[in-house]
C-alpha positions in Angstrom: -22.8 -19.2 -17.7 -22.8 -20.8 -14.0 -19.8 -22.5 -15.0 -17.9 -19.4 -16.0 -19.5 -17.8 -13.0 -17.7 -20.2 -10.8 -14.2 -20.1 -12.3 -14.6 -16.2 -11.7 -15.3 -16.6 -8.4 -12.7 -19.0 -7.8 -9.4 -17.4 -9.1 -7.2 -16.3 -6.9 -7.3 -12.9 -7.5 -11.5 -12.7 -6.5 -10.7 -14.6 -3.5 -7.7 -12.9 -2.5 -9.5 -9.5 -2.8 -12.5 -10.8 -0.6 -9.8 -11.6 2.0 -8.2 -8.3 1.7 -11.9 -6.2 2.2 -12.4 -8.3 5.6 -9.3 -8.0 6.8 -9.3 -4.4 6.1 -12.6 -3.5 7.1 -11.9 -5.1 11.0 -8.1 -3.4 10.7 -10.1 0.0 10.2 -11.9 -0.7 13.5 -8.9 -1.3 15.5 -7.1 1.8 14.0 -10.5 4.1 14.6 -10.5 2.1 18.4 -6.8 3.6 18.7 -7.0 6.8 17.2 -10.7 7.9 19.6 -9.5 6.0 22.5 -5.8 6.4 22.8 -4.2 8.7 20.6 -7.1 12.0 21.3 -7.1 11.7 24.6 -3.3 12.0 24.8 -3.1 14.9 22.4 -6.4 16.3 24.1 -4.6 16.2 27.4 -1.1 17.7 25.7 -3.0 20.9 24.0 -5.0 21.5 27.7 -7.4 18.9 28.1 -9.2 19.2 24.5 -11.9 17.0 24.2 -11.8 16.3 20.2 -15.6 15.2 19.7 -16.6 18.0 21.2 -14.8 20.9 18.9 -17.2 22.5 16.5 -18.1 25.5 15.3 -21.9 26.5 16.0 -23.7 27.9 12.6 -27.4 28.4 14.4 -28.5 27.3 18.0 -31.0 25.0 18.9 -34.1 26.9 19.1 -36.9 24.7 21.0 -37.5 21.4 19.1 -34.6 22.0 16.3 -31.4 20.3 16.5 -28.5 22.9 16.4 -26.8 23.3 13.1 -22.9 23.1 13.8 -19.5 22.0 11.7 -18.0 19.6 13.9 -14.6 20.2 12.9 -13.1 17.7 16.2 -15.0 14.8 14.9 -12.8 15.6 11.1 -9.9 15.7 12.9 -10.2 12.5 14.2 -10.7 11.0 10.9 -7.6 12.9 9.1 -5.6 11.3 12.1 -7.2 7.8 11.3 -7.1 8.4 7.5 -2.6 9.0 8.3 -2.7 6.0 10.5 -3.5 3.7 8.2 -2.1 5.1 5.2 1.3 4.8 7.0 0.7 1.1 7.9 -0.8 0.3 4.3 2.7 2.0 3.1 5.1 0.2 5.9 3.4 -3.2 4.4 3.7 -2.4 0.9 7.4 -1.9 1.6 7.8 -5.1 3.3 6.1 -7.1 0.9 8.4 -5.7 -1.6 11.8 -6.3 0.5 10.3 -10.3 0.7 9.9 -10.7 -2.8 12.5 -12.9 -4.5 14.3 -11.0 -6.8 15.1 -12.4 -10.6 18.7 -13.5 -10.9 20.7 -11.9 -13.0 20.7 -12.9 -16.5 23.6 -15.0 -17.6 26.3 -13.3 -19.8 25.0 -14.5 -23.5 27.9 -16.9 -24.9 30.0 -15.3 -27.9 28.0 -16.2 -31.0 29.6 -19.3 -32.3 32.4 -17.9 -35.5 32.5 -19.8 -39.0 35.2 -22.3 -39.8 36.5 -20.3 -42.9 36.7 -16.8 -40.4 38.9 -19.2 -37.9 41.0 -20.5 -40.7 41.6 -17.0 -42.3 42.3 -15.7 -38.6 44.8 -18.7 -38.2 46.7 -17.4 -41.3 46.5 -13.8 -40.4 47.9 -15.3 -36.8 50.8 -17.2 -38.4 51.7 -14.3 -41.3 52.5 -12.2 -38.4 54.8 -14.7 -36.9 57.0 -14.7 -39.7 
């Protein structure tokens, strides 16, 4: 059982996938790093000086020691944005990695299918009949 175990574990495709849930849990950093610190403040600034984190929609106030109960609709906005970013990069690498593989060469042309000596001989007298 360890032995199967470890041949799971080291195929390519186990190993590959481990790579690809590191890589893309740090790439989903960098994109939310973008998205909150570059890209909201420039469309905050564009649509009056929005402040996205701050947007929400206030259900009940805070009354003394309870917390205020609100839908903070800037916060989703944010994460749509994100979610778009990194569809579109997922997609742009997809495409790539597509354009890079080699495709198959075209199949050869099959060769005519060899003919029997008695239908070359009979075609030879046909040929020579109609010369006469």
């Amino acid at each position: 059982m360890l032995k199967d175990f470890k041949k799971f574990i080291i195929r390519g495709n186990v190993v590959d996938l481990a790579v690809a849930v590191i890589i893309g849990g740090a790439f989903g950093k960098i994109v939310t790093s973008l998205v909150n610190d570059l890209i909201m403040p420039l469309i905050g600034v564009l649509l009056g000086k929005v402040n996205f984190k701050e947007l929400k929609w206030v259900i009940e106030e805070a009354v003394g020691d309870a917390p205020e109960v609100a839908v903070y609709y800037g916060q989703f906005i944010q994460n749509v944005v994100d979610f778009v970013i990194i569809a579109f990069v997922i997609f742009i690498m997809i495409r790539l990695i597509e354009k890079m593989k080699a495709k198959p060469a075209p199949a050869p042309e099959a060769a005519p299918a060899p003919i029997p000596e008695d239908i070359q001989l009979l075609t030879e007298i046909r040929d020579l009949l109609k010369q006469k």
